[in-house]
BAVEXLO-775985 format. One record per residue (C-alpha): residue number from 0; residue in three letters; x negated, y, z. Coordinates in pm, whole numbers, plus 50000, padded with zeros to 5 digits. Example, Ala and Ser with C-alpha at 12.3 -4.5 7.8 and 13.67 -1.06 7.14 Angstrom:
2
    n  res      x      y      z
    0  Ala  48770  49550  50780
    1  Ser  48633  49894  50714
This chain:
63
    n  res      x      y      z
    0  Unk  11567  66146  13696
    1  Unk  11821  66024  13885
    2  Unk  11916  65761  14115
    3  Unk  12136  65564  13934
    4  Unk  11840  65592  13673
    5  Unk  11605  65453  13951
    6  Unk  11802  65173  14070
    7  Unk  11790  65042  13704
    8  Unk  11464  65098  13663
    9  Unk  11405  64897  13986
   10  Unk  11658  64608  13885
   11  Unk  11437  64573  13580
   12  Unk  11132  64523  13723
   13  Unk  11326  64264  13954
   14  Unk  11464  64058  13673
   15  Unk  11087  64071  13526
   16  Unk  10987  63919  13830
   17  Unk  11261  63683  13864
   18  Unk  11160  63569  13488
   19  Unk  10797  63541  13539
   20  Unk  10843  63307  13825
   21  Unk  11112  63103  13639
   22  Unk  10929  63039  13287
   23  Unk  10626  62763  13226
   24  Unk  10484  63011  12987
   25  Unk  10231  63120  13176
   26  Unk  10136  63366  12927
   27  Unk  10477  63489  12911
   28  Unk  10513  63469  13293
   29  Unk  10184  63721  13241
   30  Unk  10371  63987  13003
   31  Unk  10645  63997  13241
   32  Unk  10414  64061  13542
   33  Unk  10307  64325  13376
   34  Unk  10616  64478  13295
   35  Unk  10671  64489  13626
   36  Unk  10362  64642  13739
   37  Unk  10401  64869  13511
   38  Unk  10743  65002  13571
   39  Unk  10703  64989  13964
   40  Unk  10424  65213  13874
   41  Unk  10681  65444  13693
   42  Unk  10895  65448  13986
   43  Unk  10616  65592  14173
   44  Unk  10506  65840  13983
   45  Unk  10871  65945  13900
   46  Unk  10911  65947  14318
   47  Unk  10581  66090  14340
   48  Unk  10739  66375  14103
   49  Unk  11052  66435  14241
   50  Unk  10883  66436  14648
   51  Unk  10682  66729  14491
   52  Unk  10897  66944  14349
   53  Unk  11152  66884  14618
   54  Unk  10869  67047  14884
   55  Unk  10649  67253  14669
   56  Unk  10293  67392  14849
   57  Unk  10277  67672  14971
   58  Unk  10044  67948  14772
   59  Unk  09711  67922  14919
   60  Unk  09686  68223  15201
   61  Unk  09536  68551  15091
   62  Unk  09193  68593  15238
């Protein structure tokens, strides 16, 4: 994924959070929180992902 991808992903979960704490729905405000939980989770794991396979382990040393 790439970083353009990211940032998007990362303006989402912004504007989720910007809508959450703009609404008096609070169980709309709730959805949204979620949404953004849930993609900031995302993000993470797609970080997480890319960290890993930019500095694969090393095979385990022969003993």
């Amino acid at each position: 994924m790439d970083d353009a991808t990211l940032a998007n992903m990362r303006a989402r979960v912004a504007q989720c959070r910007r809508l959450a704490g703009s609404i008096t729905d609070a169980r709309a405000a709730a959805i949204l929180r979620q949404m953004a939980d849930e993609g900031e989770a995302d993000i993470a794991r797609v970080e997480a992902e890319r960290v890993q396979a930019e500095n694969p382990m090393p095979p385990p040393a022969a003993t």
